[in-house]
C-alpha positions in Angstrom: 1.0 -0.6 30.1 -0.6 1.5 27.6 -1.0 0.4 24.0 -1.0 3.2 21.2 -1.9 1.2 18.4 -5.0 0.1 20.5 -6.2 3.4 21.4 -5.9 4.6 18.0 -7.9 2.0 16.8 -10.6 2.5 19.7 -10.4 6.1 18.1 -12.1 5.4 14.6 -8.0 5.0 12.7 -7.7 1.8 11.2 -4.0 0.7 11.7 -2.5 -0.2 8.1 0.9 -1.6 6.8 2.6 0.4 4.3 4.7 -2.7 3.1 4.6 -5.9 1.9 7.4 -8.9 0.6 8.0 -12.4 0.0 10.0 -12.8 3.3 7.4 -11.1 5.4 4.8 -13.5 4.2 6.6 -16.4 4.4 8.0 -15.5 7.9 5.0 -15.3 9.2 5.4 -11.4 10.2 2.4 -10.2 8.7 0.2 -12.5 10.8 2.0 -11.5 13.6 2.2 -7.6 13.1 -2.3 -8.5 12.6 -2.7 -10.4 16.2 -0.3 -8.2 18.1 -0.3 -5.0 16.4 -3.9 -3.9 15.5 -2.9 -4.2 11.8 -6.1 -4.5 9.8 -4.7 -3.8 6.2 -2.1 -3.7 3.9 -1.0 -1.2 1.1 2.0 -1.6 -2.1 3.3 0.8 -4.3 5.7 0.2 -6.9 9.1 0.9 -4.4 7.7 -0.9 -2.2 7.7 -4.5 -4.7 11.1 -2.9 -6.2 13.0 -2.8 -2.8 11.5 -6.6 -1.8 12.5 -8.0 -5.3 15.8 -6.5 -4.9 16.6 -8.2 -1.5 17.5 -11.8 -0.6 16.2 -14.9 -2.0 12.6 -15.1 -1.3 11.7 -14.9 -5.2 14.5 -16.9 -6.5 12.2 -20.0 -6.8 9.4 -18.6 -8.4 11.8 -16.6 -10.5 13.5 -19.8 -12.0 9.9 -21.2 -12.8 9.5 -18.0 -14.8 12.7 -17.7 -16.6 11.6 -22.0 -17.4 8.7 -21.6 -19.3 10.4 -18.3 -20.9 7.6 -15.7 -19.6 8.1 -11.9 -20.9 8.9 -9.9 -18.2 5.8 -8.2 -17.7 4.1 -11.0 -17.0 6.6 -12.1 -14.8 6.3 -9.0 -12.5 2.9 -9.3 -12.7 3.3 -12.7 -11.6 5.7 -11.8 -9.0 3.6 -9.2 -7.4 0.1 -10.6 -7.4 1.6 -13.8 -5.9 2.4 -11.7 -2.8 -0.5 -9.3 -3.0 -2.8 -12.6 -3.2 -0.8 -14.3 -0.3 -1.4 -11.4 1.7 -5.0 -10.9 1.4 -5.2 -14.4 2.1 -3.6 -13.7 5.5 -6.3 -10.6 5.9 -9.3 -12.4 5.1 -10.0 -12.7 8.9 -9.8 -8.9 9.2 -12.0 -8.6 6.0 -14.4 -11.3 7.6 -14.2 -9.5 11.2 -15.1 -6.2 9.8 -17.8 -6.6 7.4 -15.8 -5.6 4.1 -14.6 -2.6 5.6 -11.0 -3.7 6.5 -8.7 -6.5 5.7 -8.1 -5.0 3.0 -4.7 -5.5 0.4 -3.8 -3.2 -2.4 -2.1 -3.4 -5.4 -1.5 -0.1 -8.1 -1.7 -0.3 -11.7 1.3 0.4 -13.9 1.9 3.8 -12.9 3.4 4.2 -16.4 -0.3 4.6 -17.9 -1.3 6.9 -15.2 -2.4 9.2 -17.4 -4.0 6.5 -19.9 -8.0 5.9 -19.0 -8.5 2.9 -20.9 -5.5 1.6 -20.1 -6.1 1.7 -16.6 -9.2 0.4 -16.1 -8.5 -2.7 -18.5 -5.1 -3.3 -16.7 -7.5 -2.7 -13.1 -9.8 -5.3 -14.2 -6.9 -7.5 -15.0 -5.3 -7.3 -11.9 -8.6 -7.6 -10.1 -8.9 -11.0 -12.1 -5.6 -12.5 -11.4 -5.8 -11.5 -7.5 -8.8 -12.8 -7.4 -9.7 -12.3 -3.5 -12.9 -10.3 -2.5 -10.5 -8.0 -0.1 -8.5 -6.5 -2.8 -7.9 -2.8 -3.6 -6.9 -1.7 -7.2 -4.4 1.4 -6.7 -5.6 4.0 -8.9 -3.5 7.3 -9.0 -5.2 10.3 -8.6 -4.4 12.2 -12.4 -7.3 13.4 -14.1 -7.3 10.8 -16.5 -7.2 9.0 -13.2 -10.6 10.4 -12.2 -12.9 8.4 -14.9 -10.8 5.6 -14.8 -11.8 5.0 -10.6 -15.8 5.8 -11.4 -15.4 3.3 -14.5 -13.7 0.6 -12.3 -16.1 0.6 -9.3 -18.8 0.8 -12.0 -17.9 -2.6 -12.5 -17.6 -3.7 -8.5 -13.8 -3.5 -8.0 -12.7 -1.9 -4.8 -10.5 1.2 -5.3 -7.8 2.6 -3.2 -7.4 6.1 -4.8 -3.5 6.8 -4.8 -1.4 10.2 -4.9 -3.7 13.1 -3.7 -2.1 15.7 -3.0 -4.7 18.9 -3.0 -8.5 19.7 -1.8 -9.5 20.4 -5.3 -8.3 17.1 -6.4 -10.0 15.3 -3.4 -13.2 16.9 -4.3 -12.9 15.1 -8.0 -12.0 12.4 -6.7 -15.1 11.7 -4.1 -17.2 12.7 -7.3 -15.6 10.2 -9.1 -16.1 7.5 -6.2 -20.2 8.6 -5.6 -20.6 8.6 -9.8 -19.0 5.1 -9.8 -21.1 3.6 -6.6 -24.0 5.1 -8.4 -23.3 3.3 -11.8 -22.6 -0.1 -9.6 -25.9 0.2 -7.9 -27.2 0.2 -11.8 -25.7 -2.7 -12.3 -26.6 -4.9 -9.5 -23.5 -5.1 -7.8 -23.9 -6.0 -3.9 -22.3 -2.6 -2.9 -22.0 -4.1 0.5 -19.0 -5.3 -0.4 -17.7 -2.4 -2.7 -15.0 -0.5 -1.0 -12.7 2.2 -1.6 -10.1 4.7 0.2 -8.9 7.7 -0.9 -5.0 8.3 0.0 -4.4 11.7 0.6 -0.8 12.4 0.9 0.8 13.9 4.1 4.9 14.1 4.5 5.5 15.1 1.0 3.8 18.0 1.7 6.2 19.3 3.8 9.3 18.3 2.3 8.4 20.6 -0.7 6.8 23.4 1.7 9.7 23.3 4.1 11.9 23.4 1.4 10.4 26.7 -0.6 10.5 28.4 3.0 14.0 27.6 3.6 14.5 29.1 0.1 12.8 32.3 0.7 14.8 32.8 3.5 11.7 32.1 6.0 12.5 32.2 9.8 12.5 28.5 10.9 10.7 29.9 14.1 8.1 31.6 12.8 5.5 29.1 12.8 5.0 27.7 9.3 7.9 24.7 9.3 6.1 21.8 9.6 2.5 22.7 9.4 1.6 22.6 5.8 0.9 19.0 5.6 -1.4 18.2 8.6 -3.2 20.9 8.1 -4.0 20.1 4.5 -5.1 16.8 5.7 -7.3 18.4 8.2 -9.0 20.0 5.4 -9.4 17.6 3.7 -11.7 15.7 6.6 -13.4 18.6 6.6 -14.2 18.1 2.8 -14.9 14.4 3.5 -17.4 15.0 6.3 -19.5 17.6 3.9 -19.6 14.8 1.3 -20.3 12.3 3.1 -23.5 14.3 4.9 -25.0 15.0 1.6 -28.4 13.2 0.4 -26.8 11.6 -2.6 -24.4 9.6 0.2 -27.8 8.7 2.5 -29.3 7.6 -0.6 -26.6 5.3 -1.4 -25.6 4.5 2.3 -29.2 3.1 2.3 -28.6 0.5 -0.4 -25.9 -0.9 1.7 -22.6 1.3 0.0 -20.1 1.7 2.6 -18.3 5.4 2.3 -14.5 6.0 0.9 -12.7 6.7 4.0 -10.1 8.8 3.7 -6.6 7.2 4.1 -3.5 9.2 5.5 -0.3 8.1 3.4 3.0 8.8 3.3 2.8 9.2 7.1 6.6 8.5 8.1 8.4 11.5 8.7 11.1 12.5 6.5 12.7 15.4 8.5 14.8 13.8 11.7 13.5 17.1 13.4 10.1 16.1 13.5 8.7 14.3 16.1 8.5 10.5 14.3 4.9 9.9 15.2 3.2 13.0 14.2 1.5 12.3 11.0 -0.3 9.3 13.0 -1.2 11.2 16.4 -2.1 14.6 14.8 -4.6 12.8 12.0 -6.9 10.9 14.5 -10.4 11.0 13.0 -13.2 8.6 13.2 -13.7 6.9 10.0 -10.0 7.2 8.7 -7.0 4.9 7.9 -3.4 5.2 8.7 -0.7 3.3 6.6 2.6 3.4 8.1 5.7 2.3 6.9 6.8 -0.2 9.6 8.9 2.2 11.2 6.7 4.3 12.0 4.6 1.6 13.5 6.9 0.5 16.1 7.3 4.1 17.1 3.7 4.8 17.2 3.4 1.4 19.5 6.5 2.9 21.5 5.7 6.3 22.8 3.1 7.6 20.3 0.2 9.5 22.3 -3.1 9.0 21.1 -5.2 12.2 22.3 -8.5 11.2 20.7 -10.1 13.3 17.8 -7.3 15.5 16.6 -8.7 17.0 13.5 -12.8 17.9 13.5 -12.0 20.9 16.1 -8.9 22.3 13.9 -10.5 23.1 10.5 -10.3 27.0 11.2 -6.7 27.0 12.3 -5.4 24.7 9.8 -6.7 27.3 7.1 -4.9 29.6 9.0 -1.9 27.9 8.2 -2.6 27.6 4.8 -3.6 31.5 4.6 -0.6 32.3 6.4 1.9 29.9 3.8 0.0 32.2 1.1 1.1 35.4 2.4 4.4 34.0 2.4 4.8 33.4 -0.6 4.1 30.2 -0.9 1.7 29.0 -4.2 -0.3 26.2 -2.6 -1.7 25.2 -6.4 2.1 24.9 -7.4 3.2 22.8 -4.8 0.4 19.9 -4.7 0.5 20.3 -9.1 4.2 19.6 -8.4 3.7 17.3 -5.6 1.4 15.1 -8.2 4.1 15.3 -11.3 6.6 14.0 -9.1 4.8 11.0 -7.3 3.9 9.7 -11.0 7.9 10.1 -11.6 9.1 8.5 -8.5 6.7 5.1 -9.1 7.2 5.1 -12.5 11.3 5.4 -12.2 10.5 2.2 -9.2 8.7 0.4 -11.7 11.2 0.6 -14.6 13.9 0.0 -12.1 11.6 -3.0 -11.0 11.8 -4.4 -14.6 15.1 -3.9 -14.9 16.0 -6.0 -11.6 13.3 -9.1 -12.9 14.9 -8.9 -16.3 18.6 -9.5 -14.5 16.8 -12.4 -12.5 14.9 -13.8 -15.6 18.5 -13.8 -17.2 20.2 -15.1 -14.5 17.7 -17.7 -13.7 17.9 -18.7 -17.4 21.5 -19.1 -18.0 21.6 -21.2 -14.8 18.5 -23.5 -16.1 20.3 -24.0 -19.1 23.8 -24.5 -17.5 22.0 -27.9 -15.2 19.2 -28.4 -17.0 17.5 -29.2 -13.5 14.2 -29.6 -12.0 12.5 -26.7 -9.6 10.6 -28.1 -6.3 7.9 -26.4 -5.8 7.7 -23.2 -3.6 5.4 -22.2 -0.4 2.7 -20.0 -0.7 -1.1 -18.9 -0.6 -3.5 -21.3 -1.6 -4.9 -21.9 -5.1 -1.3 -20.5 -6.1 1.3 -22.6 -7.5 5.0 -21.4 -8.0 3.9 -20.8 -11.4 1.0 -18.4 -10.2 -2.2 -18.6 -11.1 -1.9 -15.1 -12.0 
């Protein structure tokens, strides 16, 4: 029988989960998607805590401890979260272990409501970094340009950094400046870059949706060709950017005082349009030195009847700017779309994280009208070690 997942991995992708909760943790799911399913790393985003929160009774106990000692509700979903986010990593230390830094790797974004915030940002980074506290964490920094100094400023002080919401080449460019001017400034301050790691998450099915959508509009003919191709193609590119980068002498320079390159990551790879074949953004990204997080459904249908060719992106780089050259002459403003692409992702997590709020504020309520209704005792909860109900967070 053949195994998708394997091959991939054998090809240079590092297999991630895009998803994380309470009940997978505690289920034992994770462990079991990392023996039998090539996982090697985990990412979160704001809809991804909001939905888990939302759903069954996993948090109820931890909740009830919060809503006890009377904890603002920011706190409480940074308790929330880093509890899981901690829990996790603590289940991918073997994969960070096995790997050498490189993998096992767990992320966690800043409040994407101070995306465009610097300072902000890289206090609330360190802050998360601190109540994590595991050597295979990621801080999620979105990719706005007051995004840019914030990612060089946190590496700078040896926190790993998984660059969020890249949508354009331009921006990717900025962004690998941002990562080599941060390793640089690490270096300076005698941080063991050995262990300093970082991914870039360039954005793949979004770009679509909005391209496929401004075709339709236009009144584009569905079989002409350019349905479907706009966001693989920008991906490709974007390799193409990474290998020039990473080939330069101010990478060999730092490579040689042990720095270990920001791969770039494939996001939002599950395919929104039923008409697409449900593996694609997996099986058409295949590049040595890249990660793939999928959602979990597109997991299983990757393990089910994706078909891993090999190296599907290095020889493509002249017809993928065809497709981009050929969007352009119809009609389509590629600088539009990713700006719009970019405005848009900040909304969506910000709207999940005030929704968030809003659901632990219900639950801190809740939790505290019971309390106070039986006055009763809370056992304490399962969990990671060196975290009690409470958090350590």
């Amino acid at each position: 029988m053949t195994d998708p997942l394997a091959d991939l991995s054998a090809a240079g992708v590092a297999v991630w989960l895009d998803d994380l909760s309470r009940e997978r943790l505690r289920s034992g799911n994770l462990a079991e998607l990392v023996r039998d399913s090539h996982v090697v790393g985990v990412t979160t985003n704001p809809s991804i805590f909001q939905k888990a929160l939302s759903e069954g009774a996993a948090y109820d106990e931890q909740v009830r401890d919060l809503a006890l000692r009377g904890t603002d509700v920011g706190e409480a979903v940074r308790a929330l979260t880093t509890y899981d986010v901690r829990w996790a990593c603590d289940v991918m230390m073997p994969s960070y272990e096995a790997s050498g830094g490189v993998d096992g790797r767990v992320s966690i974004e800043v409040d994407p409501r101070i995306a465009h915030d610097t300072e902000r940002t890289v206090a609330e980074a360190k802050a998360l970094w601190w109540l994590v506290d595991r050597p295979n964490l990621y801080i999620k920094i979105p990719a706005t340009l007051a995004g840019l100094p914030a990612i060089t400023a946190v590496l700078a002080e040896g926190i790993s950094v998984n660059v969020t919401l890249i949508f354009s080449l331009e921006r990717y460019d900025a962004v690998m400046e941002a990562f080599l001017a941060g390793v640089e400034q690490a270096k300076e301050n005698g941080h063991d870059l050995s262990r300093l790691g970082s991914v870039a998450s360039f954005f793949v099915s979004r770009v679509d949706s909005e391209v496929d959508k401004q075709l339709k509009a236009s009144g584009a003919d569905p079989s002409g060709g350019l349905f479907g191709k706009a966001a693989i193609a920008n991906a490709r590119l974007a390799y193409a950017h990474y290998e020039k980068v990473f080939a330069s002498e101010r990478w060999t320079a730092l490579q040689s005082a042990g720095a270990l390159p920001q791969r770039p990551l494939w996001a939002s790879t599950g395919v929104k349009d039923p008409a697409y074949d449900d593996t694609q953004y997996v099986v058409e990204l295949v590049a040595p030195g890249t990660v793939n997080t999928m959602p979990e459904a597109t997991l299983e249908a990757v393990a089910d009847h994706g078909v891993v060719r090999g190296d599907t992106v290095t020889t493509t780089y002249d017809s993928a700017q065809q497709v981009l050259d050929d969007l352009a002459a119809a009609g389509i403003d590629y600088d539009a779309v990713v700006e719009k692409l970019e405005v848009e992702g900040v909304s969506k997590f910000e709207d999940a994280w005030n929704q968030l709020i809003e659901s632990v504020t219900e639950q801190l309520e809740k939790a505290g009208a019971d309390v106070s209704s039986d006055g009763g005792t809370n056992p304490a909860g399962d969990g990671p070690a060196a975290a009690s109900t409470e958090s350590s967070a």
